[in-house]
C-alpha positions in Angstrom: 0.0 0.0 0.0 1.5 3.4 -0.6 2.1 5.1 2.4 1.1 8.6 3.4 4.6 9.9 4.0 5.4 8.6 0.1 1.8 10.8 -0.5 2.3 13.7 0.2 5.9 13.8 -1.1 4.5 13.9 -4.6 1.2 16.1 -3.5 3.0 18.7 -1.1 3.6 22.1 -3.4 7.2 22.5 -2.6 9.7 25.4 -2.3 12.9 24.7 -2.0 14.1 24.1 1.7 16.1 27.3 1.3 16.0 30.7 -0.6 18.9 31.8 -2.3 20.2 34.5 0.7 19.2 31.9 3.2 22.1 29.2 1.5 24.8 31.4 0.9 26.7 31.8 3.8 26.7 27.8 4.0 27.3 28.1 0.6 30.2 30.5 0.2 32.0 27.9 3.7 31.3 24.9 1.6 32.8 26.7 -1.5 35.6 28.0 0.4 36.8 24.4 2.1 36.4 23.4 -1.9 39.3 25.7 -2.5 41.1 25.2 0.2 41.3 21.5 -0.4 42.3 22.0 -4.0 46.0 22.3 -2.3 45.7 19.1 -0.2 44.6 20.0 2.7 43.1 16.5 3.9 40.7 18.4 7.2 39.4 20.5 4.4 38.6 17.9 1.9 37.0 15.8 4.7 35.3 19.1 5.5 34.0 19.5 1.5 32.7 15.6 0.9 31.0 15.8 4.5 29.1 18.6 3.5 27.6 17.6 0.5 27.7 13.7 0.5 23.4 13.8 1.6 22.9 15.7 -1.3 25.1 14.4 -3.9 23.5 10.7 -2.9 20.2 11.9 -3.0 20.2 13.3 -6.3 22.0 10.3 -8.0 19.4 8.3 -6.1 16.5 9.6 -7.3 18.1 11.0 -11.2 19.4 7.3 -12.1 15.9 6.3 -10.5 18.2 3.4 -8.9 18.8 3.7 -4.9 20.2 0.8 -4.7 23.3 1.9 -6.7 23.3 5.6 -5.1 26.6 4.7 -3.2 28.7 3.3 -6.2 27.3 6.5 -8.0 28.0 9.0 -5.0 31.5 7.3 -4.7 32.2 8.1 -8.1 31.6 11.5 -8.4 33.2 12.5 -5.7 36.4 10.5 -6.7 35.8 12.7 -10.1 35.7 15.7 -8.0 38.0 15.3 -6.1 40.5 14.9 -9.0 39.5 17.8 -10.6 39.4 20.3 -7.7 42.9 21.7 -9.4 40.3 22.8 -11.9 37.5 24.2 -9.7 37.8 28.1 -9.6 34.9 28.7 -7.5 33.1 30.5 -9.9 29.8 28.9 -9.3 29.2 27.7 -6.0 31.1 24.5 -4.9 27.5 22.7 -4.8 26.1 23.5 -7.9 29.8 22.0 -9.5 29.7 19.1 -7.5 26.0 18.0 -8.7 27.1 18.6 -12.2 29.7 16.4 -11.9 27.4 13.9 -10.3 25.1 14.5 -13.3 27.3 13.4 -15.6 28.2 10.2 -13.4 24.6 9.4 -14.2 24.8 9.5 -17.9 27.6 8.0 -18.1 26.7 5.3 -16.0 23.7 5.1 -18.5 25.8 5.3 -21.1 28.3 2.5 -20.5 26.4 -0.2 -18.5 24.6 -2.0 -21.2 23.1 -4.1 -18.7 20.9 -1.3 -16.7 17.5 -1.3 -17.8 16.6 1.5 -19.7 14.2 4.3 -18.0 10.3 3.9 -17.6 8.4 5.3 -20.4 5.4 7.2 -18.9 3.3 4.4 -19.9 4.9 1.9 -17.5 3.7 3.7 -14.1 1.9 0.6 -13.3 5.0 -1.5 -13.5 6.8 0.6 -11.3 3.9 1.2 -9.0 3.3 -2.5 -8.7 7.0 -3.3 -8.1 7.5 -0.4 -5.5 4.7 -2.6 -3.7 6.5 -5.3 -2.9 9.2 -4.1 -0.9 9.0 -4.9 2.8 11.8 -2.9 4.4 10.8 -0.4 7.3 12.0 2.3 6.1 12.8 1.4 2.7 9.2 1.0 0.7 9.3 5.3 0.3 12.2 6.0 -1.3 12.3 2.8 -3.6 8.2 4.1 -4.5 9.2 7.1 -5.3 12.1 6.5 -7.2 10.3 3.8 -9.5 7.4 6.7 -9.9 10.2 9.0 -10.9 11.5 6.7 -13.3 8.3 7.2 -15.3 8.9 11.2 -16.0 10.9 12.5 -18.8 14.3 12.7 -17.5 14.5 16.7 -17.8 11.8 16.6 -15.7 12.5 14.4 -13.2 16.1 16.3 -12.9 14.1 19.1 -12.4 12.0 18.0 -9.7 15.1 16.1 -7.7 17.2 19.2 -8.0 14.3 21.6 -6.2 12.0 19.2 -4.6 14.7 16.2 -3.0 17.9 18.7 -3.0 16.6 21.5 -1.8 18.3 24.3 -4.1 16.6 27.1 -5.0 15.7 27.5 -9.3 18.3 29.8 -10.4 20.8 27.1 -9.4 19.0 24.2 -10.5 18.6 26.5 -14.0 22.2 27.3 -13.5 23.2 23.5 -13.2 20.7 21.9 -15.8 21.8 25.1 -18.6 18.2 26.5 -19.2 15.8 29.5 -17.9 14.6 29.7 -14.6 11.1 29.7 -16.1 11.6 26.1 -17.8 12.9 24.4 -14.8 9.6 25.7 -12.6 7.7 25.1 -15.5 9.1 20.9 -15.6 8.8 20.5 -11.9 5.0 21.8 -12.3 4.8 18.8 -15.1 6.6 16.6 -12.8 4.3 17.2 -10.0 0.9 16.9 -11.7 2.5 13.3 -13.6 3.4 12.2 -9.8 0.1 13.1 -8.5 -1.5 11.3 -11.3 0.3 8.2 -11.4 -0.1 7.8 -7.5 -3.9 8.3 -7.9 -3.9 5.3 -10.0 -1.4 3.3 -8.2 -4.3 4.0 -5.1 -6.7 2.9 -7.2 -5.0 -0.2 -8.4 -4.5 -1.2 -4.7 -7.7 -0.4 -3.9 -9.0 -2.4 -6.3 -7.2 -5.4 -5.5 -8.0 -5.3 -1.8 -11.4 -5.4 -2.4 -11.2 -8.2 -4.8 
């Protein structure tokens, strides 16, 4: 049955946990142990990956639509970044980097491993709704749902809807990260909402149905 925590994740209008002057200060530290450790320093580097392992692991999680390899994903970007922090000048903020290099773990992680199913077309929510049933981890049923609900959007939306909705950072750095207007991004997470709230209806319905059966 899906549970009311997983329902009113995809019903819930969000705002990202934080506006933009709220985050910066946290921001700007984050950014600032980024360039620090670009010289070696080993407290600041434990400093940078500590800050922004949640969110890097939450947003390969739920982009690749594949918890289960969120930690092989995670590990990976942060072994990219940390080999490139030579390269990071701190223009952007050390967040907004780090996620696109963890965006580009994903597709190439697509890309190269010929034996990962391919995404959910829209059509396949029952699938995924049906699948994300039978889990029967405490704790674990929620964020294997939603990711296999997810899995059912277009992928710019669901980046979209990760980014702002799971993440937490505000539009102008999700636009930032994902290269297009503000405007488009708010405009996908709307789409990605309304698809979520739909195919969740249905999943109730389905278990509905089958319980009374």
């Amino acid at each position: 049955m899906i549970s009311p925590a997983l329902s009113a994740a995809c019903h819930k209008t969000y705002q990202p946990a934080r506006t933009p002057e709220e985050r910066t200060p946290a921001d700007e530290l984050v950014t600032a142990w980024a360039l620090t450790a670009r010289g070696g320093d080993p407290e600041a580097v434990e400093k940078f990956v500590g800050a922004l392992h949640r969110d890097v692991r939450r947003f390969v999680a739920y982009l690749s639509a594949d918890p289960q390899a969120a930690d092989d994903l995670a590990q990976d970007t942060f072994l990219r970044a940390l080999g490139s922090l030579h390269r990071f000048e701190g223009r952007s903020s050390a967040r907004v980097w780090l996620l696109s290099i963890a965006r580009r773990a994903v597709i190439d992680n697509y890309r190269y491993a010929s034996v990962r199913p391919r995404l959910a077309d829209v059509d396949d929510w029952q699938d995924a709704a049906e699948r994300a049933q039978e889990r029967g981890l405490p704790g674990f049923d929620d964020g294997i749902a939603l990711a296999e609900l997810l899995s059912a959007l277009p992928a710019e939306r669901r980046e979209a809807f990760v980014l702002t909705q799971l993440v937490g950072l505000p539009y102008a750095e999700a636009a930032e990260l994902s290269g297009c207007p503000v405007g488009t991004v708010r405009s996908r997470v709307a789409r990605a909402r309304a698809a979520l709230v739909d195919l969740l209806e249905d999943a109730e319905r389905l278990a509905r149905h089958r319980a009374s059966a």
